[in-house]
N, C-alpha and C positions, 0 to 999 in steps of 0.2 A: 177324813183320813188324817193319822199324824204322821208324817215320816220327820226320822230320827237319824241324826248320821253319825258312827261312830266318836267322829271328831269332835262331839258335841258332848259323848256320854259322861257320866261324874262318878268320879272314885264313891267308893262307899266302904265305911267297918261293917264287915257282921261279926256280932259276938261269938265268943269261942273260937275263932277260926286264929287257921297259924299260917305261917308261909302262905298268904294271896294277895292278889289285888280285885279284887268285885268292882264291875264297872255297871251302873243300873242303864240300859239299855231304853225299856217302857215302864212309866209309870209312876205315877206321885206328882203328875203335870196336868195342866187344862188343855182339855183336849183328848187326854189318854186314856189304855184302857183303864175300864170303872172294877174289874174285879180282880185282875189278879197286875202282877209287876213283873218285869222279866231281866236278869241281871245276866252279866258274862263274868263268869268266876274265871283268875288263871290261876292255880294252885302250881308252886315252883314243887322241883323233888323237895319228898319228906313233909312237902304242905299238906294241910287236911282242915278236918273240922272234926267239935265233939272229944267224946262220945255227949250228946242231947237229944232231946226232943220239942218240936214245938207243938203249939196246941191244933194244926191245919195242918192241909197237908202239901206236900214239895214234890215236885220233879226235876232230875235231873236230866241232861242229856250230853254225852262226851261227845265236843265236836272233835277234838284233838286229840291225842295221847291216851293216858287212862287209867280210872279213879278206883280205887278198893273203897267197896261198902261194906262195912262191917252190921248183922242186925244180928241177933237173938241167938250170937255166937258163933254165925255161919258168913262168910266173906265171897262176893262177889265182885269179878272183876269187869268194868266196865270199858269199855274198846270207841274209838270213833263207832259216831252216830247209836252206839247203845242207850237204854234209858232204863230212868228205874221213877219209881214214885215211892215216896217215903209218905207212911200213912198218917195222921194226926196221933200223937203222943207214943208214935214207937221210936226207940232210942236208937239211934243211927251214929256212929262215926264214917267220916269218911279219910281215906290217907292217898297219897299220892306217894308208890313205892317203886315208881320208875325216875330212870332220870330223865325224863323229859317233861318240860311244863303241860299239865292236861289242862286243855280249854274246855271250860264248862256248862254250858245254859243252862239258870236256875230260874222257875215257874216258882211264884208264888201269892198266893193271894192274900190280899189285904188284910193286917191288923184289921180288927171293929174298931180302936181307938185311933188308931194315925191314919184312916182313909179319909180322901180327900174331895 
């Protein structure tokens, strides 16, 4: 087992993204999980991501507040403890159109080239 304590986690960019702080919670360590990384996104109001796609695929999970996902024209709003999984290569934005910070758990599995 790894346990990880908040107080320990590390800032991280992800591209495209506007108004956040991403904090990588598991993953990219010895010891951790081997497939996928798990990050704590806070998007402030007005923050978001996109519109992109990656080539795998994501989930989110709103612990806090809550995220608008915008796909294939249609816009879903996510609430504490809702989830969504964004497929590999469907183009996704997301926006933060409240005014409260939504806190967000992001599932992601390893790049082929930066796994470690």
């Amino acid at each position: 087992m790894l346990a990880k304590r908040f107080a320990d986690a590390k800032p991280y960019d992800a591209p495209n993204h506007r108004g956040v702080v991403g904090m990588r919670l598991q993953g990219f360590e010895d010891g951790g999980p081997t497939n996928q990384w798990v990050g704590l996104s806070q998007f402030l109001p007005g923050g978001g991501a996109g519109p992109d796609s990656t080539p795998f695929e994501k989930v989110y999970v709103v612990l806090e507040g809550e995220m608008t996902v915008l796909v294939d024209g249609r816009e879903t709003v996510l609430g504490a403890f809702d989830s969504c999984t964004i497929a590999p290569g469907e183009v996704r934005e997301i926006v933060n159109r409240s005014n409260h910070v939504c806190k967000m758990l992001v599932v992601i599995p390893y790049p082929p080239a930066t796994k470690s």
